[in-house]
KETORPA-77523 format. One record per residue (C-alpha): residue number from 1; residue in one letter; x, y, z. Coordinates in nm, 2 decimals. Example, Ala and Ser with C-alpha at 12.3 -4.5 7.8 and 13.67 -1.06 7.14 Angstrom:
BEGIN
{1,"A",{1.23,-0.45,0.78}} {2,"S",{1.37,-0.11,0.71}} 
***
This chain:
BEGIN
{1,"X",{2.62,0.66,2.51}} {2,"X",{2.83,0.36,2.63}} {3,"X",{2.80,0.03,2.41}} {4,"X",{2.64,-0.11,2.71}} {5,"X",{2.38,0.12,2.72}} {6,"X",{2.28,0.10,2.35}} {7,"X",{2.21,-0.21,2.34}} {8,"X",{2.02,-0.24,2.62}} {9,"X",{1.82,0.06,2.42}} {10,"X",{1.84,-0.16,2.14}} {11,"X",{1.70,-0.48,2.30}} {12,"X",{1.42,-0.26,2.46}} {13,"X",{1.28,-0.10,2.18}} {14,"X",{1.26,-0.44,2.01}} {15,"X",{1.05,-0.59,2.29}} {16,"X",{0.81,-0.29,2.27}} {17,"X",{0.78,-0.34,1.88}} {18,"X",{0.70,-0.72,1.95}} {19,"X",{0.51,-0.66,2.20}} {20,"X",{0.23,-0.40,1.96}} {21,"X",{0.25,-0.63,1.67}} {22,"X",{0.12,-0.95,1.90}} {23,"X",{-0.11,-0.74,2.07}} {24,"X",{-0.21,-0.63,1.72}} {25,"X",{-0.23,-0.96,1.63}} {26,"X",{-0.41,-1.07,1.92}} {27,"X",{-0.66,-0.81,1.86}} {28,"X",{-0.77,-0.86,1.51}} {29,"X",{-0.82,-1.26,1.56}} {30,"X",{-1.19,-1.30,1.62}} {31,"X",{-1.30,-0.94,1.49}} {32,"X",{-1.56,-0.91,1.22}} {33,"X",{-1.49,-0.68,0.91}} {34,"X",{-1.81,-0.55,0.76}} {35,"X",{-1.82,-0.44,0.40}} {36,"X",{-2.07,-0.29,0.17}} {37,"X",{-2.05,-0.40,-0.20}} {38,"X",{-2.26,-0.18,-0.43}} {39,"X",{-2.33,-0.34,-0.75}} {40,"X",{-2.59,-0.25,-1.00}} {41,"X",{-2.90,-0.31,-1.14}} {42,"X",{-3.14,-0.59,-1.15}} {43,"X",{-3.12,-0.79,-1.47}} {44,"X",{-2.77,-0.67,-1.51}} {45,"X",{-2.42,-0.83,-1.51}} {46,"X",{-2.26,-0.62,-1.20}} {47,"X",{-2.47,-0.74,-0.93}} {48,"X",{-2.49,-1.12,-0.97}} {49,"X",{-2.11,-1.13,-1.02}} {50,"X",{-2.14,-0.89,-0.69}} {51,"X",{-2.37,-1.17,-0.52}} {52,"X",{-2.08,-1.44,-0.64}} {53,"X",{-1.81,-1.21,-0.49}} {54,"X",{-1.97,-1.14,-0.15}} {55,"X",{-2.03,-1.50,-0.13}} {56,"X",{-1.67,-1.62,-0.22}} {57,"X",{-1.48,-1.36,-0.01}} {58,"X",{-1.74,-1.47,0.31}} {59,"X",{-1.65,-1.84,0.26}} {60,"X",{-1.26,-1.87,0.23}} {61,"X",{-1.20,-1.55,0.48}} {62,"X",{-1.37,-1.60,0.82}} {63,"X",{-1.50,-1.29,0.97}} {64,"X",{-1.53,-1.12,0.69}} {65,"X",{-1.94,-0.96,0.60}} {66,"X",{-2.03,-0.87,0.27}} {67,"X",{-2.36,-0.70,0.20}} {68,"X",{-2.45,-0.64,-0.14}} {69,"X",{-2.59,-0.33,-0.23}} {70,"X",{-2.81,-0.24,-0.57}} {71,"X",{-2.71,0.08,-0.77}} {72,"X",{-2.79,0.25,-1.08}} {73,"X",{-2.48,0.21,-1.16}} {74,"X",{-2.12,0.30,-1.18}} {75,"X",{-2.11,0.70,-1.05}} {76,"X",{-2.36,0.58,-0.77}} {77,"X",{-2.08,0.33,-0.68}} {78,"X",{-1.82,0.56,-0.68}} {79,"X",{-2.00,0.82,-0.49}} {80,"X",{-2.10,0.56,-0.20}} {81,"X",{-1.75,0.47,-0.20}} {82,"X",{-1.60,0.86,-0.14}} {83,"X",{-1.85,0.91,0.09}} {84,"X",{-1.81,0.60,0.32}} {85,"X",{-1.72,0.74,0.65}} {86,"X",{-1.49,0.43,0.73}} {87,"X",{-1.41,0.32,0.44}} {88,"X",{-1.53,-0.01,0.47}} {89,"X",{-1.72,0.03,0.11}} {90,"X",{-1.62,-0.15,-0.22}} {91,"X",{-1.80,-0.12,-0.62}} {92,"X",{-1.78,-0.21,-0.95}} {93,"X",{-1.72,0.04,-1.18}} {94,"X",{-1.68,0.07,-1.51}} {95,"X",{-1.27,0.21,-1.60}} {96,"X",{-1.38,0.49,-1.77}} {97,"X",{-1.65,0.68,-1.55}} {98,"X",{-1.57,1.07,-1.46}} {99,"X",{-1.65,1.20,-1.12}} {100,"X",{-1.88,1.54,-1.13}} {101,"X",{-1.64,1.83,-1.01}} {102,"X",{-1.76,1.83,-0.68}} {103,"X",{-1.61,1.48,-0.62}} {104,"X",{-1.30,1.53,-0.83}} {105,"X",{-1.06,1.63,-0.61}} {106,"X",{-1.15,1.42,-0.33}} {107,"X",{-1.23,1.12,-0.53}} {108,"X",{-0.82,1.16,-0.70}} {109,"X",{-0.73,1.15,-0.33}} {110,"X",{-0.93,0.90,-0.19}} {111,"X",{-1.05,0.61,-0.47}} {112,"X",{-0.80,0.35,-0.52}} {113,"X",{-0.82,0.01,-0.76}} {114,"X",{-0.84,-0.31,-0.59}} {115,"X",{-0.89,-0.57,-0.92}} {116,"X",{-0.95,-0.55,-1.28}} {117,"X",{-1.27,-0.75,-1.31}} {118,"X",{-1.44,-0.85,-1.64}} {119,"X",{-1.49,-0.65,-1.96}} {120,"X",{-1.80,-0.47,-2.03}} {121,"X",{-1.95,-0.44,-2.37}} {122,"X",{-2.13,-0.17,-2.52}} {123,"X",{-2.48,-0.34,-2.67}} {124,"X",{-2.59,-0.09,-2.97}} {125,"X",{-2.93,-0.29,-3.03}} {126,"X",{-3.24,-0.17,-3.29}} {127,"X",{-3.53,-0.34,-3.39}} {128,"X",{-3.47,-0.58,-3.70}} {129,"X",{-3.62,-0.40,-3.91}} {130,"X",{-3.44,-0.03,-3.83}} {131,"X",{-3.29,0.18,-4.07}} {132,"X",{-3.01,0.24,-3.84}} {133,"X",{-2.65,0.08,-3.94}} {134,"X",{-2.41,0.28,-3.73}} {135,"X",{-2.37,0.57,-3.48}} {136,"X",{-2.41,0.83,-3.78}} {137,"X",{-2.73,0.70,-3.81}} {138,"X",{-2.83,0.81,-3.48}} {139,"X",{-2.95,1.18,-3.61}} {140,"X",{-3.32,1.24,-3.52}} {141,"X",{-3.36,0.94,-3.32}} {142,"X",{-3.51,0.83,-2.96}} {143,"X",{-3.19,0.62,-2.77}} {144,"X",{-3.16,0.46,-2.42}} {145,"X",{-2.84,0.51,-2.28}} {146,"X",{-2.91,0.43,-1.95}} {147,"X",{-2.90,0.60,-1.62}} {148,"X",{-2.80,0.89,-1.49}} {149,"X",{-2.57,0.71,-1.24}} {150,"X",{-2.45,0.46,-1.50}} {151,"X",{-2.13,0.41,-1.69}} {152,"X",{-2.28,0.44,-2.05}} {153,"X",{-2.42,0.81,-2.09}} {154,"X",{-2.01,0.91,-2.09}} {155,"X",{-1.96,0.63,-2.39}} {156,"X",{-2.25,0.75,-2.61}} {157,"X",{-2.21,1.08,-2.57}} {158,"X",{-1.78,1.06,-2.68}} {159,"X",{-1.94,0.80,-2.94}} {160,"X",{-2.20,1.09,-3.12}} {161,"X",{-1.87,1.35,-3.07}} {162,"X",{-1.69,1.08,-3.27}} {163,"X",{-1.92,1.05,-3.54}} {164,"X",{-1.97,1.41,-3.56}} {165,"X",{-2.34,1.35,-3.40}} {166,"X",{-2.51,1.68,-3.30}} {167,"X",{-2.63,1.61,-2.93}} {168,"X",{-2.93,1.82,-2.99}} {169,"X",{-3.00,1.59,-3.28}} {170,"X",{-3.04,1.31,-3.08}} {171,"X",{-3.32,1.23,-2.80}} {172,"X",{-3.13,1.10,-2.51}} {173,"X",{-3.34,0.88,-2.27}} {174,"X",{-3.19,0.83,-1.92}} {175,"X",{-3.36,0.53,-1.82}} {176,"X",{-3.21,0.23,-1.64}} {177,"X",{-3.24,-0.15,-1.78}} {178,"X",{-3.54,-0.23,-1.71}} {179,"X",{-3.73,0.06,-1.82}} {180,"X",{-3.51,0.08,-2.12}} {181,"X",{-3.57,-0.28,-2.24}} {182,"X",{-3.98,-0.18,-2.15}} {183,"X",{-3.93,0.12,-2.37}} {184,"X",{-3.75,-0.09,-2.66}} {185,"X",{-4.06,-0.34,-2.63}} {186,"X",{-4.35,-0.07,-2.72}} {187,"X",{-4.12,0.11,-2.95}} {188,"X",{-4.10,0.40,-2.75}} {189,"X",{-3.68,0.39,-2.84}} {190,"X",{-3.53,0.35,-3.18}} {191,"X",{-3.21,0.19,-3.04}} {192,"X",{-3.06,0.12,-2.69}} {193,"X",{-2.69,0.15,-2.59}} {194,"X",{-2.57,0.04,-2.29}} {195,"X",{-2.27,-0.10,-2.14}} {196,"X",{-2.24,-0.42,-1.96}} {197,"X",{-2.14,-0.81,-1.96}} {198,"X",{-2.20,-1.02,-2.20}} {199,"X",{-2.54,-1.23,-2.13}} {200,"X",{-2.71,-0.97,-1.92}} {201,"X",{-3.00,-1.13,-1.81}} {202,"X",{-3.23,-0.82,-1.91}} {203,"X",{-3.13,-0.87,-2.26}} {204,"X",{-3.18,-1.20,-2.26}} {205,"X",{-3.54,-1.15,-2.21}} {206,"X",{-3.55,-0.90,-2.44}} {207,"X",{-3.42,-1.09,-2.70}} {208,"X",{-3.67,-1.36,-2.63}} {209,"X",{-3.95,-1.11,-2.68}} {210,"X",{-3.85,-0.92,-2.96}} {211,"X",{-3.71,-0.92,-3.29}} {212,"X",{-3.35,-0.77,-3.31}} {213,"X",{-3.03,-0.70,-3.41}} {214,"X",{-2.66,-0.58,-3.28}} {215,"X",{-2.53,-0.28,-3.50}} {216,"X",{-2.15,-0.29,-3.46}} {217,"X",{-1.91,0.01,-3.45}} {218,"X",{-1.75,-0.05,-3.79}} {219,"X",{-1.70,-0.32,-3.99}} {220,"X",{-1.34,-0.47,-3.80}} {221,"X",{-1.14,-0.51,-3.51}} {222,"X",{-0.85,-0.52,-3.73}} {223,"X",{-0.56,-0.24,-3.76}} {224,"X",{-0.69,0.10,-3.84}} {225,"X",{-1.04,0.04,-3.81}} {226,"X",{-1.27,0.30,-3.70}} {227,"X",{-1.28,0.17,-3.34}} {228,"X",{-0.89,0.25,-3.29}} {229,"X",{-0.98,0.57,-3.46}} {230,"X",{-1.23,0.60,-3.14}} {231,"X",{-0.97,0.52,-2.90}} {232,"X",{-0.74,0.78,-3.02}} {233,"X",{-1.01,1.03,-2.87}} {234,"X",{-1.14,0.81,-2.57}} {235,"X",{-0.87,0.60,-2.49}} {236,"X",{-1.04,0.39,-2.22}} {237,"X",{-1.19,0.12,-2.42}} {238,"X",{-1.04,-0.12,-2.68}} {239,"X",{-1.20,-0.34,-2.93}} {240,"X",{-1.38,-0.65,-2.89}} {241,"X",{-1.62,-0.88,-3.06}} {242,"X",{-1.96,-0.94,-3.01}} {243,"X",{-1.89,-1.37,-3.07}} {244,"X",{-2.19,-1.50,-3.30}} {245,"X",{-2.52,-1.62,-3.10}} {246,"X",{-2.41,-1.47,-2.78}} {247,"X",{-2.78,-1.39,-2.69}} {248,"X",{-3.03,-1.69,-2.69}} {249,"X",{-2.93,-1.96,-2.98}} {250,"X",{-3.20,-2.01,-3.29}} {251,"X",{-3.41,-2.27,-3.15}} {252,"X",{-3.79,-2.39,-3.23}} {253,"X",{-3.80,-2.07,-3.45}} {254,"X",{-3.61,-1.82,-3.28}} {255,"X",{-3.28,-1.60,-3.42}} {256,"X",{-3.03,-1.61,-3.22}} {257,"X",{-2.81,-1.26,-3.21}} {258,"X",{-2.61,-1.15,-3.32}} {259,"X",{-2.61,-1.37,-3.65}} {260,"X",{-2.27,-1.33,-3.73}} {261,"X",{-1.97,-1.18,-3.53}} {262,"X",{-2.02,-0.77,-3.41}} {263,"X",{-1.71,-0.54,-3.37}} {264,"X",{-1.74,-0.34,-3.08}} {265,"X",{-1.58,-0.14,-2.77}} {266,"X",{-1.51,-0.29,-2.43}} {267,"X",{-1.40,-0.12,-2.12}} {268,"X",{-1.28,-0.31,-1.81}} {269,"X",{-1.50,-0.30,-1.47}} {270,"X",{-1.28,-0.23,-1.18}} {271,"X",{-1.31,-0.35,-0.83}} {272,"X",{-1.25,0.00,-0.63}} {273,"X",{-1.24,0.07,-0.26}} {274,"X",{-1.16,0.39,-0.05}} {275,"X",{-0.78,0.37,0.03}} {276,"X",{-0.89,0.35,0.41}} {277,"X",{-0.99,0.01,0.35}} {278,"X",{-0.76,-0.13,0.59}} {279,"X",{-0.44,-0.29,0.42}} {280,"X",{-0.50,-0.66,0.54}} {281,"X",{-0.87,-0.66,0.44}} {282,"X",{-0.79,-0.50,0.05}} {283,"X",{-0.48,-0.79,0.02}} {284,"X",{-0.75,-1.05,0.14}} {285,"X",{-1.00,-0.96,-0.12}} {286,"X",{-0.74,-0.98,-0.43}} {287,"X",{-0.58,-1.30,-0.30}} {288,"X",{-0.92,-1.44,-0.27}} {289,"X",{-1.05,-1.33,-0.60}} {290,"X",{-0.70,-1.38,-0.82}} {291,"X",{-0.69,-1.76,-0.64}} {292,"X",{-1.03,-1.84,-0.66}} {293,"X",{-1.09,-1.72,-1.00}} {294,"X",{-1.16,-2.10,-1.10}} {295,"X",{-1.45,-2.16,-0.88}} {296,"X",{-1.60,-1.80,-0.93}} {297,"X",{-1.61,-1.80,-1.37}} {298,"X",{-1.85,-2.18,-1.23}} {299,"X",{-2.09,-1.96,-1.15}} {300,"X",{-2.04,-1.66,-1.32}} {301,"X",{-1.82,-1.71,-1.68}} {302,"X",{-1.73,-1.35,-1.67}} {303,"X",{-1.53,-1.41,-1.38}} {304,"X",{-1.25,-1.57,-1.61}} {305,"X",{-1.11,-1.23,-1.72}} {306,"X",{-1.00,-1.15,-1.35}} {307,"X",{-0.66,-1.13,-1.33}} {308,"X",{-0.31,-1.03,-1.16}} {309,"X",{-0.14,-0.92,-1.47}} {310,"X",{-0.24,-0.58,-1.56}} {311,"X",{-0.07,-0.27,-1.63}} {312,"X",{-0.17,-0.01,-1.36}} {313,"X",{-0.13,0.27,-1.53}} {314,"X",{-0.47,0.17,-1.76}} {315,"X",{-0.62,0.22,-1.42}} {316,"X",{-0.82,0.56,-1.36}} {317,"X",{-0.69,0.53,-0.96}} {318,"X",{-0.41,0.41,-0.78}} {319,"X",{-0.37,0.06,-0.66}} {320,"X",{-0.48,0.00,-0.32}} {321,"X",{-0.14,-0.08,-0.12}} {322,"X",{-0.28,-0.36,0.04}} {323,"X",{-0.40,-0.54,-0.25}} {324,"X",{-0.07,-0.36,-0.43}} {325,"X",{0.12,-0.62,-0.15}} {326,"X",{-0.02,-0.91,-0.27}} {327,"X",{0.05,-0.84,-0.65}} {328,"X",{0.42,-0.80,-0.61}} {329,"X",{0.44,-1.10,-0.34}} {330,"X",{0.67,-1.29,-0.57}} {331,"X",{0.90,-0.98,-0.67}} {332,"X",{1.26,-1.00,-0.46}} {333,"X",{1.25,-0.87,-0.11}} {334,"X",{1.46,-0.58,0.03}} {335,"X",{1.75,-0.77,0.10}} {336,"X",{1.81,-0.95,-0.23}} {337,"X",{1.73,-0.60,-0.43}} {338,"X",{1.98,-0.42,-0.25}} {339,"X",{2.22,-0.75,-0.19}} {340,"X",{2.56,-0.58,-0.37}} {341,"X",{2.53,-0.23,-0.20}} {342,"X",{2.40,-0.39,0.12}} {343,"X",{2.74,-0.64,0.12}} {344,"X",{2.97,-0.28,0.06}} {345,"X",{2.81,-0.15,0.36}} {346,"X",{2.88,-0.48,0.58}} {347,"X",{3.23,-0.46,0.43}} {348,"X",{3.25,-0.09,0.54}} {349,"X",{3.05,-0.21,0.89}} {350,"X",{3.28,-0.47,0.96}} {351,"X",{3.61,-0.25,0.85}} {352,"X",{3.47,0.02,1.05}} {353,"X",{3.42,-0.18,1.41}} {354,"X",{3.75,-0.37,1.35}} {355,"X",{3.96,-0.03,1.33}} {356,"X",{3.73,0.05,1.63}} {357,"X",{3.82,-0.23,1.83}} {358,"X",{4.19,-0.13,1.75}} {359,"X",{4.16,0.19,1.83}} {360,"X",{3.96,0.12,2.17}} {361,"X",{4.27,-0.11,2.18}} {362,"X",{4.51,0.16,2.17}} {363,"X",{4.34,0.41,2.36}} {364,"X",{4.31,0.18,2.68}} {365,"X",{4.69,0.15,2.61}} {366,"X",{4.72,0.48,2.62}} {367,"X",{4.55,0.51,2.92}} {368,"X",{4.74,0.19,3.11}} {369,"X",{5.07,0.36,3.03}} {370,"X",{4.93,0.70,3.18}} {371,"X",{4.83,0.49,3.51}} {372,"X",{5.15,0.35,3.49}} {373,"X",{5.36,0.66,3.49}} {374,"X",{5.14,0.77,3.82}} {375,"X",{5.29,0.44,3.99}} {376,"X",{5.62,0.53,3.91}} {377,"X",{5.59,0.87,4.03}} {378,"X",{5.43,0.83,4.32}} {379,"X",{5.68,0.51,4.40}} {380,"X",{5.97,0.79,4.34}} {381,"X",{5.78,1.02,4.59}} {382,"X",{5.68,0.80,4.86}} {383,"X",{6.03,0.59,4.87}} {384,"X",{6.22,0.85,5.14}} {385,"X",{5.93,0.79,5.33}} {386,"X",{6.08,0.46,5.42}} {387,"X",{6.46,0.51,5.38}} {388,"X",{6.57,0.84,5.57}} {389,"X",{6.44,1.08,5.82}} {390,"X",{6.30,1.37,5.60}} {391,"X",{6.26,1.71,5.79}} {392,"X",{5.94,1.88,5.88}} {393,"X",{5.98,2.15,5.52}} {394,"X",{6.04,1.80,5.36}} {395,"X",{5.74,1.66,5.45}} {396,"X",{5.55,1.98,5.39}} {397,"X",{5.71,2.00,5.08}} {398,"X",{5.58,1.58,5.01}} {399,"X",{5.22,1.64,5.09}} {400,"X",{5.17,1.92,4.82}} {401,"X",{5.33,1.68,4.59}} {402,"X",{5.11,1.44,4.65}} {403,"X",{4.81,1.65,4.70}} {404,"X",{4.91,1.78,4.31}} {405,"X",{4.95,1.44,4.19}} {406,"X",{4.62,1.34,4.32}} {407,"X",{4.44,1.64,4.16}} {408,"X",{4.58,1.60,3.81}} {409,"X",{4.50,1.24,3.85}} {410,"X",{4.11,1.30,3.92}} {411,"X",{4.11,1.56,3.62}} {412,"X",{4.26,1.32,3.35}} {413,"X",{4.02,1.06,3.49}} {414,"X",{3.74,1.32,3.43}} {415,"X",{3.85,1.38,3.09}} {416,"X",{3.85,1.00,3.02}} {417,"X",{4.25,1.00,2.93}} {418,"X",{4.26,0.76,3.29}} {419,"X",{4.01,0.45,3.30}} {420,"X",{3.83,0.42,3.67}} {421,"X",{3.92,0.07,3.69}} {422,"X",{4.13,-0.18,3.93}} {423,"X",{4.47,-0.03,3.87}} {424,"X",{4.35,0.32,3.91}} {425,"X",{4.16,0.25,4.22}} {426,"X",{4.48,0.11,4.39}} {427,"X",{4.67,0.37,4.26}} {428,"X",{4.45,0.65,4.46}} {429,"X",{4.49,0.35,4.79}} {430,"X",{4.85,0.37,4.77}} {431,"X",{4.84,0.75,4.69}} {432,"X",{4.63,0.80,5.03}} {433,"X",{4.84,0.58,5.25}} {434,"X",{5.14,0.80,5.16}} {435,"X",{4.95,1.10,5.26}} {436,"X",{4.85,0.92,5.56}} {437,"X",{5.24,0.82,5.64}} {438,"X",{5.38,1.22,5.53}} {439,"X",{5.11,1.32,5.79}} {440,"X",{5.23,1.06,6.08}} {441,"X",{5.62,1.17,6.04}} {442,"X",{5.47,1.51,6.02}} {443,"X",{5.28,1.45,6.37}} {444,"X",{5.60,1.29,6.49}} {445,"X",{5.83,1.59,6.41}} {446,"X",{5.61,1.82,6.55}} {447,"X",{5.53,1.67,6.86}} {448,"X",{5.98,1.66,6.91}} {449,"X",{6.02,2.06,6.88}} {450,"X",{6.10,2.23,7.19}} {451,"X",{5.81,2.46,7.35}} {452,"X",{5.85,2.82,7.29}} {453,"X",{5.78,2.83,7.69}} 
***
């Protein structure tokens, strides 16, 4: 392909790829995205921070619908999301939840992070009065651990393996919030634990109503306590505190709880979506959230843990690569990566097209000498034409030499080694005029021999 023609390849193909990415453009202005967020349960953490989100993402991205969804809990939000047909479903979920087998494989393949969200605590409450101090103390008794669907039954259950618990020693009840703070209220449940936010609005209540206390997992946060003995085994969570008073202050006769500080395990909720979420619409919900963090933690204080800096391999699933784009916005493009190897290959580009040029240079002298070797030979041909009276075998003898000429000409031209430009164009004109002229004296010479009658 000539150069000529490249680049008119060139200069097509980059108006069709303009051409798609305005029309893209063009057609997403004015289109409405609509999202499903599931959330969780009433009186919980998940779905008023939900409610915050929806709202946020609504007002700073025009055309963008949130519906917020209730749940049970985190495995209902993962399901909903695997199973969205278009992929236009988000949830919180807790870090540390495992997909039954029938979703595994597809949920490894199809669930990707958007955000790290807030931290959610695992409340390990009893009556004041219980007996029970710690996990080990769980033998023979009634617990809530929430529902089915929710993020907690995995933590208790890696909890009594920890402790050396004997499930069958335990009554698990799977109820969900509401019907587990009930329970707790007619004593129906020796203990409850649960994982979610601090200040669940459930608990709150609860702690209103009835007289009780935190039991923390060990005595410390500190180096070697029994929580990082946990983590060795379920390395999802990390240790937290319980901060004094974090549910309902004393006041007019009332404890406040927990009296003093409560070590305990935290595991990060997670903003997941399916990785069909369309790029644009997963980058738009991270910026919004990491930029907006600010006005969100107002409304809902848990909001303040949001943030950009995370490591993603603590993440069960795979960033999404749209909201992936946004994290590494700042990080050095392409062209500045690649800037040293990139200048080699313009040095090598620029070596390579001027010994091009030169050679293109040479060849075309190459071929100018060629044409001019024709001229002379045919100027050395054609001369006797002009200067003596050549006999009839002469002029036969002429023609096939230019006839020959002529043909090796149009075969060096067809292998490229002649140029079809001005000079060889005049050369064939002069070339064809001497034909012309052998044939005229050849007429001439003819027409002067005597008749055979």
């Amino acid at each position: 392909m000539s150069p000529g023609a490249l680049y008119g390849v060139t200069m097509v193909v980059l108006a069709i790829v303009s051409a798609a990415i305005a029309i893209g453009w063009w057609m997403t202005q004015g289109r409405e995205e609509q999202l499903a967020l599931y959330s969780g349960q009433v009186g919980g953490t998940y779905q008023p921070l939900a409610r915050e989100i929806a709202g946020l993402l609504e007002r700073e991205n025009s055309g963008l619908r949130v519906e917020v969804r209730e749940s049970e809990g985190s495995l209902e939000n993962l399901r909903s999301v695997i199973q969205a047909e278009n992929g236009r479903v988000i949830g919180i979920v807790q870090n540390d939840v495992f997909l039954p087998d029938d979703l595994m494989e597809r949920g490894v393949v199809e669930l990707r992070s958007l955000l790290p969200l807030h931290h959610g605590v695992l409340h390990f409450l009893v009556p004041e009065d219980s007996e029970i101090r710690s996990v080990a103390d769980l033998r023979g008794k009634v617990v809530a651990v929430g529902s089915h669907e929710s993020g907690s039954p995995p933590i208790v259950a890696a909890l009594l393996r920890h402790y050396e618990v004997p499930m069958e020693s335990v009554e698990k009840r799977f109820l969900s919030l509401k019907e587990s703070s009930e329970a707790f209220r007619q004593g129906e449940v020796d203990a409850i634990l649960m994982t979610m936010g601090l200040k669940s609005a459930e608990f709150e209540k609860l702690v209103a109503d009835v007289p009780l206390r935190f039991v923390g997992i060990g005595q410390s946060v500190s180096q070697g306590s029994e929580i990082e003995g946990f983590r060795l085994t379920y390395p999802f969570v990390q240790a937290t505190m319980i901060p004094r008073y974090a549910y309902s202050a004393p006041f007019g006769g009332r404890k406040g709880v927990p009296e003093k500080p409560v070590p305990a395990i935290a595991v990060r909720a997670v903003l997941v979506a399916h990785r069909e979420l369309p790029d644009m619409v997963a980058n738009r919900i991270a910026r919004t959230l990491v930029e907006n963090k600010s006005s969100l933690s107002r409304s809902h204080p848990s909001a303040t843990q949001i943030t950009e800096d995370f490591d993603p391999v603590q993440l069960q699933f795979p960033v999404h690569r749209g909201a992936h784009t946004y994290f590494h916005r700042d990080d050095p493009g392409f062209l500045q990566r690649n800037a040293e190897v990139l200048g080699f290959l313009l040095s090598l580009m620029i070596t390579a097209g001027g010994f091009l040029l030169s050679a293109r240079k040479w060849l075309g002298q190459v071929r100018k000498n060629r044409i001019d070797a024709y001229y002379i030979d045919l100027d050395q041909l054609i001369d006797p034409l002009h200067r003596s009276h050549l006999s009839l075998e002469d002029l036969e003898s002429l023609d096939d030499d230019l006839r020959s000429m002529q043909r090796k000409a149009i075969r060096q031209l067809a292998a490229e080694k002649l140029e079809a430009n001005e000079s060889f164009r005049i050369f064939q004109a002069l070339l064809t005029e001497g034909r012309e002229e052998v044939r005229r004296q050849r007429r001439e010479k003819e027409c002067e021999l005597p008749s055979k009658e």
